[in-house]
Wavefront OBJ file of the C-alpha trace (Angstrom):
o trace
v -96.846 -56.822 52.953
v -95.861 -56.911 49.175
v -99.079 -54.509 48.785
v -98.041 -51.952 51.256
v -94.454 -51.979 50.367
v -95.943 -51.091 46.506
v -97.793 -48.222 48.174
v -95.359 -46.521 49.931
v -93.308 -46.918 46.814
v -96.141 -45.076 44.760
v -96.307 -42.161 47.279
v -92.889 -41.459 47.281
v -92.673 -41.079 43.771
v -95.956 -38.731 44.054
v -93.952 -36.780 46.377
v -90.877 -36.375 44.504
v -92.904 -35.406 41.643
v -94.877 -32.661 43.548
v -91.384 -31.310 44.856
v -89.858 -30.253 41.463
v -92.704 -28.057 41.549
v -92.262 -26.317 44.630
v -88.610 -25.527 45.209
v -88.493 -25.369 49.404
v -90.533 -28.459 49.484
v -87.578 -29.983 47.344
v -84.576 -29.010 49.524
v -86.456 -30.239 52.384
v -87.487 -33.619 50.771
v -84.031 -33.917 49.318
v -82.592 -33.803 53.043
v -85.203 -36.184 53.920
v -84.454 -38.825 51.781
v -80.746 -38.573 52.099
v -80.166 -36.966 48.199
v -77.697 -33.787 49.564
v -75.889 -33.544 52.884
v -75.907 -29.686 52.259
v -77.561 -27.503 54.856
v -80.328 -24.987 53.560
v -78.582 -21.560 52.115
v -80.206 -18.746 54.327
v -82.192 -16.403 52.298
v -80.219 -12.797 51.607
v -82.071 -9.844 53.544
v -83.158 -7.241 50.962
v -81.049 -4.707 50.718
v -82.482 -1.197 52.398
v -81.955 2.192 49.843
v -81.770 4.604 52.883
v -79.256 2.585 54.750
v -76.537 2.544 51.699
v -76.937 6.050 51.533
v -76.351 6.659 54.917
v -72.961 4.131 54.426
v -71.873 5.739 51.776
v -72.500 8.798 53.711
v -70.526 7.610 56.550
v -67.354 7.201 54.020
v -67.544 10.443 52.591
v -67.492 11.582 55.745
v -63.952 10.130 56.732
v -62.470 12.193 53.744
v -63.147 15.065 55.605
v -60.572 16.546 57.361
v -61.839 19.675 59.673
v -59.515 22.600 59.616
v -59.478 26.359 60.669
v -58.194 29.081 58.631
v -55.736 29.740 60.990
v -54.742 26.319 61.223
v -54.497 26.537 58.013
v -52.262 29.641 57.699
v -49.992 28.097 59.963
v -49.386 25.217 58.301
v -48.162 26.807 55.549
v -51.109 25.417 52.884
v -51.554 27.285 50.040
v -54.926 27.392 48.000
v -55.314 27.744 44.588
v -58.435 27.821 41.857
v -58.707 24.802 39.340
v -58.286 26.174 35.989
v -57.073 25.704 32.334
v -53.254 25.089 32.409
v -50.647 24.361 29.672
v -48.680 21.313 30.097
v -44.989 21.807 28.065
v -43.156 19.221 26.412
v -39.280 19.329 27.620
v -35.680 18.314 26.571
v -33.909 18.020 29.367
v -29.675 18.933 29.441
v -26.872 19.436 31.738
v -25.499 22.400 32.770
v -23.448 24.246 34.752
v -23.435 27.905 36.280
v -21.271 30.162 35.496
v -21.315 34.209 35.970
v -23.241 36.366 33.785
v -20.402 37.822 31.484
v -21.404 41.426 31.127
v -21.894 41.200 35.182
v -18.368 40.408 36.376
v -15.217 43.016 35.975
v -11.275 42.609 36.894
v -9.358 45.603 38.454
v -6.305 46.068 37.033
v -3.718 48.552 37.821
v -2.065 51.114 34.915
v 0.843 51.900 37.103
v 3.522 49.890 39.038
v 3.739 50.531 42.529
v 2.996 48.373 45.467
v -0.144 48.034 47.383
v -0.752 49.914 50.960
v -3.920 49.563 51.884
v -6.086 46.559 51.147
v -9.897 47.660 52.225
v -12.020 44.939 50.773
v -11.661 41.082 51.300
v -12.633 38.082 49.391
v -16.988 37.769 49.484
v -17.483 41.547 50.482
v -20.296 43.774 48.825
v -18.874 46.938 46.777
v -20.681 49.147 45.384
v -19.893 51.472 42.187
v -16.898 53.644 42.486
v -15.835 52.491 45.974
v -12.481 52.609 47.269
v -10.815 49.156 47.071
v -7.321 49.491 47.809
v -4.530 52.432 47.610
v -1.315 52.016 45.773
v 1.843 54.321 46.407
v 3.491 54.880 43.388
v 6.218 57.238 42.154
v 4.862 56.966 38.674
v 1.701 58.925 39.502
v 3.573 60.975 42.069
v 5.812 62.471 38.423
v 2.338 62.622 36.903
v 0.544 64.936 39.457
v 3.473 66.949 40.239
v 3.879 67.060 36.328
v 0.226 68.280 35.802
v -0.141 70.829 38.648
v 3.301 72.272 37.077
v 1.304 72.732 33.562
v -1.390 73.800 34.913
v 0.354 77.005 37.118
v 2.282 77.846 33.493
v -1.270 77.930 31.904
v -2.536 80.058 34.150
v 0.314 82.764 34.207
v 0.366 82.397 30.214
v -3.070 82.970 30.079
v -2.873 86.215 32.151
v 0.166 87.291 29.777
v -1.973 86.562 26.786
v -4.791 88.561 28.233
v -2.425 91.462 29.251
v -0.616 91.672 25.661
v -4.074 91.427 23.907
v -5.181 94.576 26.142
v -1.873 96.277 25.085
v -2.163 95.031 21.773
v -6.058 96.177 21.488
v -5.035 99.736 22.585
v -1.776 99.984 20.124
v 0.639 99.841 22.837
v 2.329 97.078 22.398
v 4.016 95.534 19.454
v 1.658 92.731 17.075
v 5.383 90.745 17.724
v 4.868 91.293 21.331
v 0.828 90.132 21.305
v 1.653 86.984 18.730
v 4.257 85.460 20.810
v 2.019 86.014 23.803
v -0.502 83.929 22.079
v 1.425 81.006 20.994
v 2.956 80.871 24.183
v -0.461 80.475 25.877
v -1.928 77.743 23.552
v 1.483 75.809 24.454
v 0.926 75.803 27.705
v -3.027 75.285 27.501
v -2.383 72.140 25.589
v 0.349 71.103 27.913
v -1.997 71.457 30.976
v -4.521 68.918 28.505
v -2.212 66.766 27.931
v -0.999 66.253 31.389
v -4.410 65.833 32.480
v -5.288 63.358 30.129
v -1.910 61.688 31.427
v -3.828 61.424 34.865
v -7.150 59.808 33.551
v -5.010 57.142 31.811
v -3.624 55.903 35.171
v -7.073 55.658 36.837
v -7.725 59.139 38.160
v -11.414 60.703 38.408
v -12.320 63.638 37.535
v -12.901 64.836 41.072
v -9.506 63.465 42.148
v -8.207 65.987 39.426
v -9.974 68.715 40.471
v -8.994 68.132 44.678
v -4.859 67.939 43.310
v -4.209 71.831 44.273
v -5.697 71.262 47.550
v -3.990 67.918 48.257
v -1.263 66.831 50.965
v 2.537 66.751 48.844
v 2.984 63.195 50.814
v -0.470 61.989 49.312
v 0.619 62.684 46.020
v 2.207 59.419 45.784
v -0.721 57.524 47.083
v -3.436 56.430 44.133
v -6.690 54.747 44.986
v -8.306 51.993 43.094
v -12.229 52.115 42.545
v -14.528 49.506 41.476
v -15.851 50.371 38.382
v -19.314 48.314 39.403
v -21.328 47.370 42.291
v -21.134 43.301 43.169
v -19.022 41.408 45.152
v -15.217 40.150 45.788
v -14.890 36.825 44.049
v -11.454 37.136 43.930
v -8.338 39.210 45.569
v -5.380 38.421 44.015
v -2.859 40.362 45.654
v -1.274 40.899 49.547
v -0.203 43.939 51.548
v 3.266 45.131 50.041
v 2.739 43.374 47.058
v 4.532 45.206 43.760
v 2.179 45.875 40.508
v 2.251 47.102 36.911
v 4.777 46.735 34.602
v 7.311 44.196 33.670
v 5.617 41.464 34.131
v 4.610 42.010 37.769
v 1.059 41.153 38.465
v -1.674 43.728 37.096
v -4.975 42.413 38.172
v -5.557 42.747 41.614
v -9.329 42.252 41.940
v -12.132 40.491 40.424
v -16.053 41.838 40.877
v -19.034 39.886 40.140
v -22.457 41.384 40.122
v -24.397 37.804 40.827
v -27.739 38.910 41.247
v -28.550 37.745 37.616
v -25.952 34.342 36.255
v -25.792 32.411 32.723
v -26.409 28.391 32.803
v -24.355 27.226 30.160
v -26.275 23.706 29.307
v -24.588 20.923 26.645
v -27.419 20.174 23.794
v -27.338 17.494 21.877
v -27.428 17.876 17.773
v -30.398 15.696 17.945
v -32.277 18.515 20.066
v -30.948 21.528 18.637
v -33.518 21.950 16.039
v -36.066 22.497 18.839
v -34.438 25.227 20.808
v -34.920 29.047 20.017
v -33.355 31.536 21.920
v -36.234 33.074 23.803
v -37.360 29.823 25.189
v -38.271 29.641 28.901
v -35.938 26.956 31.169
v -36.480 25.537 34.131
v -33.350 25.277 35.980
v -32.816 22.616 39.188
v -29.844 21.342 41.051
v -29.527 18.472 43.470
v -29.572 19.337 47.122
v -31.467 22.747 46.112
v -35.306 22.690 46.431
v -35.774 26.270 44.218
v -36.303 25.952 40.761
v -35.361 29.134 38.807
v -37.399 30.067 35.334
v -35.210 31.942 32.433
v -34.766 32.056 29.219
v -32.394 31.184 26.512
v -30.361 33.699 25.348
v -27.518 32.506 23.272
v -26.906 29.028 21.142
v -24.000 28.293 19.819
v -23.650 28.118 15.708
v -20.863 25.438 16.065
v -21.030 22.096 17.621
v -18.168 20.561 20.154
v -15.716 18.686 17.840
v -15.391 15.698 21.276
v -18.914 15.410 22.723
v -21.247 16.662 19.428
v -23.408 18.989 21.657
v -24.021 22.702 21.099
v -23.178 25.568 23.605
v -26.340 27.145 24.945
v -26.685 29.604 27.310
v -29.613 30.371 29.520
v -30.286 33.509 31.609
v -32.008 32.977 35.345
v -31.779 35.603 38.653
v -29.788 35.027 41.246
v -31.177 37.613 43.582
v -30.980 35.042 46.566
v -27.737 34.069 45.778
v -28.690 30.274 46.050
v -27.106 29.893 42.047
v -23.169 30.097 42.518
v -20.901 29.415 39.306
v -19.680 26.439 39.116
v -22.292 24.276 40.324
v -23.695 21.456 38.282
v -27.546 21.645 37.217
v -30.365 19.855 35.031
v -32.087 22.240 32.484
v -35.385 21.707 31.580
v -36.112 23.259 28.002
v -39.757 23.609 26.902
v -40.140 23.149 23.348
v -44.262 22.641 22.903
v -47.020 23.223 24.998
v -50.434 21.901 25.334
v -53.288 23.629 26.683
v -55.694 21.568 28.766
v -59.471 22.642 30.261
v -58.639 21.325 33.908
v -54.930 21.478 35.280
v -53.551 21.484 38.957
v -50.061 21.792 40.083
v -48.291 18.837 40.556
v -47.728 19.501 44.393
v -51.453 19.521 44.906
v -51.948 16.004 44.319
v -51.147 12.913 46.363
v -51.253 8.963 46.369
v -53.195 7.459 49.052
v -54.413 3.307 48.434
v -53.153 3.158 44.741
v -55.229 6.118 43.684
v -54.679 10.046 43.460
v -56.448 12.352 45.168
v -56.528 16.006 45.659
v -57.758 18.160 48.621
v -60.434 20.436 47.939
v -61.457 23.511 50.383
v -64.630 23.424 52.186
v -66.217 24.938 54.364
v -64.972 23.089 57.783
v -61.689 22.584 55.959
v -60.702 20.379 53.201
v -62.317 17.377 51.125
v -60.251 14.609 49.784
v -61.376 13.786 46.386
v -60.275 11.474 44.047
v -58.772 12.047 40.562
v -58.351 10.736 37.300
v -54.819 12.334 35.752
v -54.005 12.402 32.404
v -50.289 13.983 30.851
v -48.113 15.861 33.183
v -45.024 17.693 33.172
v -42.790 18.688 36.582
v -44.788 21.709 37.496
v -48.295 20.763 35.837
v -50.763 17.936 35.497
v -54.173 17.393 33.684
v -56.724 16.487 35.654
v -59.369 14.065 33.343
v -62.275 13.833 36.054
v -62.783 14.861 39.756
v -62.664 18.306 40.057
v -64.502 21.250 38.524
v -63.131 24.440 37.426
v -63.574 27.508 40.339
v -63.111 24.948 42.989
v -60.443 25.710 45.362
v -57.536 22.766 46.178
v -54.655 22.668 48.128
v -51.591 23.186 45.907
v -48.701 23.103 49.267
v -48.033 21.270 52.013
v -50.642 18.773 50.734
v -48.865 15.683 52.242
v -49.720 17.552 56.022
v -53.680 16.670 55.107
v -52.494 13.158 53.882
v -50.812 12.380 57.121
v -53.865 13.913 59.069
v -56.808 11.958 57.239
v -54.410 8.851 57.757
v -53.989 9.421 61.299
v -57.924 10.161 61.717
v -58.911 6.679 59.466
v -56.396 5.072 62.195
v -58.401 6.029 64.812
v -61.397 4.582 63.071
l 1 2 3 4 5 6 7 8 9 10 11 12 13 14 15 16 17 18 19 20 21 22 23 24 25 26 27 28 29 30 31 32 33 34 35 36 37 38 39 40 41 42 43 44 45 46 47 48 49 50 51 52 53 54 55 56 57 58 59 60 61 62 63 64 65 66 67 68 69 70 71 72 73 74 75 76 77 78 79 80 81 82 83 84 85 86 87 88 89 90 91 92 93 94 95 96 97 98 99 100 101 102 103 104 105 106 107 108 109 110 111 112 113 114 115 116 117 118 119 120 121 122 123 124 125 126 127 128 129 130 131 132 133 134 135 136 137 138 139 140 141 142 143 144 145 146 147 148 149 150 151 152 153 154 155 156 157 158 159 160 161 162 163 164 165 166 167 168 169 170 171 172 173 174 175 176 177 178 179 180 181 182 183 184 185 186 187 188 189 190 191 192 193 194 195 196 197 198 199 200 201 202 203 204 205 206 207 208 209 210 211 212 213 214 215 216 217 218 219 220 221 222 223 224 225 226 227 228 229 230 231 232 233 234 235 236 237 238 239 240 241 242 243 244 245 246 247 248 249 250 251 252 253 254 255 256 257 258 259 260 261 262 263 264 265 266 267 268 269 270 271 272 273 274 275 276 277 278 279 280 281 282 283 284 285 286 287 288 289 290 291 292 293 294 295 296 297 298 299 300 301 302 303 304 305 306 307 308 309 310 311 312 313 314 315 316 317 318 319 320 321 322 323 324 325 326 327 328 329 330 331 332 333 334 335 336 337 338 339 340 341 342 343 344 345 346 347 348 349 350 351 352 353 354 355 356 357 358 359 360 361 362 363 364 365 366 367 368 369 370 371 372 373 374 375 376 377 378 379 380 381 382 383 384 385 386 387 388 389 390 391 392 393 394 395 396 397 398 399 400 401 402 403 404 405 406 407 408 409 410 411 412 413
């Protein structure tokens, strides 16, 4: 018994020994004899070449997003060639708007009278020279009748003077006779000058001077008042019946503002003024506006503000659109260096999709998503390190409609 007890014994150990050896043979014998409790791992299948490339395949594939060019048209996407940009460095200021001052004009009156007709409102377009309201006045009433009284005497002493001369020239008359002829006529010539002169002071045109012969006696008393620019009412400041001109009765009666072009005056700090020039391009944005308008600095300031330390500076922007009105508060965006970089893309064309940015590139069934490594930025421009190439043509608009329609498609999935 004790001898087949040693045996087995002997074997064993044999067995164990052999098993080192031969690793499968060791799991197996380790199971057997009660050393692990683990089951066997199963062995990894080998990984296949063609059928990663056909998964990673399948996941370029769901970055697609298939589109027509007249889907694309009407959703409003905009295309645009990657190419070298120049991202600016900016100070940013606030603002305000306020109308451009050789673009706004007030209409006074140089007469008193009152006002009887009133022809333009507040926020109506003028144009240059138009009728804005009519005044009667006795003033220009004395000053017509006064000039188309000079102006018959200058006439008749012309003819005088050119009857003595005749007389004169043929030794009929007397040189007494022809000299006080003469100086009779110059009197009256300058008279008529000076009368007229009289008339362009209180506002008359020259046409208006010329169509005084012809004219009604009960419009003499009427005088209208022009704008001397095209723009709009901003201001009326005056009623129907309302007296004007002298002693101390209102004189301005209108105010015109040509708006298609306004100033943004923008608070700079002393810190920042030594990096602004005039000629220096400004972005210009305003909350609940979604235009930004580009211009350019026109004026700064040579003295500071004795409260807040800033500088006056004043920026120049169109206003075509009229979306800019005085008065309204706005962040200026002042580029003071600028950095040019090999690949750049607006910063509308990119979005954020899983913690990474990507940008949409056009192919030819519609757009590609592709991801992208971004390096400095500013709020129209960003450098793109890696992901695209330069001709290729991305989606710079609209860019979150492709977003929202490869997320709804990798829903589906």
């Amino acid at each position: 018994m004790i001898g087949r007890l040693s045996l087995l014994i002997i074997a064993l150990a044999a067995g164990i020994a052999v098993a080192a050896f031969v690793p499968g043979i060791s799991q197996w014998l380790r199971l057997a004899v009660g050393f692990s409790s683990e089951p066997a791992a199963t062995p990894q299948e080998p990984v296949d070449p063609e059928r990663k490339t056909s998964a990673d395949a399948a996941d370029d594939q769901q970055g697609v997003i298939k589109l027509a060019d007249t889907a694309i048209e009407a959703a409003g996407i905009e295309l645009a060639v990657v190419q070298s940009g120049t991202i600016a460095h900016r100070i940013v200021a606030p603002g305000a708007i306020i109308p451009h001052a050789d673009r706004i004009a007030r209409v006074a009156v140089k007469l008193s009278g009152s006002v009887a007709e009133l022809r333009k409102r507040i926020g109506d377009s003028v144009s240059k020279d138009e009728v804005l309201a009519v005044l009667e006045s006795r003033e220009v009433a004395e000053a017509k009748s006064e000039y188309l009284a000079a102006r018959l005497t200058n006439e008749l002493q012309q003819e005088l003077y050119d009857r003595d001369k005749i007389l004169w020239d043929k030794k009929i008359s007397t040189e007494q006779q022809f000299l006080r002829s003469r100086n009779l006529a110059a009197q009256a010539r300058m008279r008529a000058d000076i009368t007229r002169q009289k008339l362009f002071a209180l506002g008359l045109t020259e046409k208006e001077i010329a169509g005084l012969p012809s004219e009604q006696e009960a419009l003499l008393r009427r005088q209208e008042v022009r704008s001397p620019m095209a723009g709009r009412v901003i201001e009326r400041k005056v009623d129907l019946g309302t007296a004007v001109g002298r002693d101390n009765l209102e004189t301005e009666l209108f105010v015109i503002a040509d708006l298609d072009r306004v100033w943004i005056e923008i608070a700079v700090s002393s810190a920042d003024l030594p990096f602004i020039k005039e000629g220096q391009p400004v972005s210009v944005t305003a909350r609940g506006i979604t235009e930004k308008a580009e211009g350019t600095i026109v004026f700064i300031s040579p003295m500071l503000d004795k409260e807040t330390r800033s500088a006056r500076v004043v920026a120049e922007i169109g206003n075509s659109d009229g979306v800019w009105r005085p008065g309204s508060f706005v962040a200026a965006a002042i580029a003071i260096k600028e950095q040019t970089v090999p690949f750049a893309a607006p910063t509308s064309a990119i979005q954020t999709m899983s913690n990474a940015q990507v940008a949409f590139v056009r192919t030819s069934e519609g757009f590609q998503k592709r991801p992208v490594v971004l390096g400095q930025s500013d709020d129209r421009t960003v450098a793109v390190v890696s992901g695209l190439q330069l001709g290729e043509m991305i989606a710079v608009s609209n860019t979150f409609l492709l977003k929202a329609e490869l997320l709804k498609a990798l829903a589906k999935d």
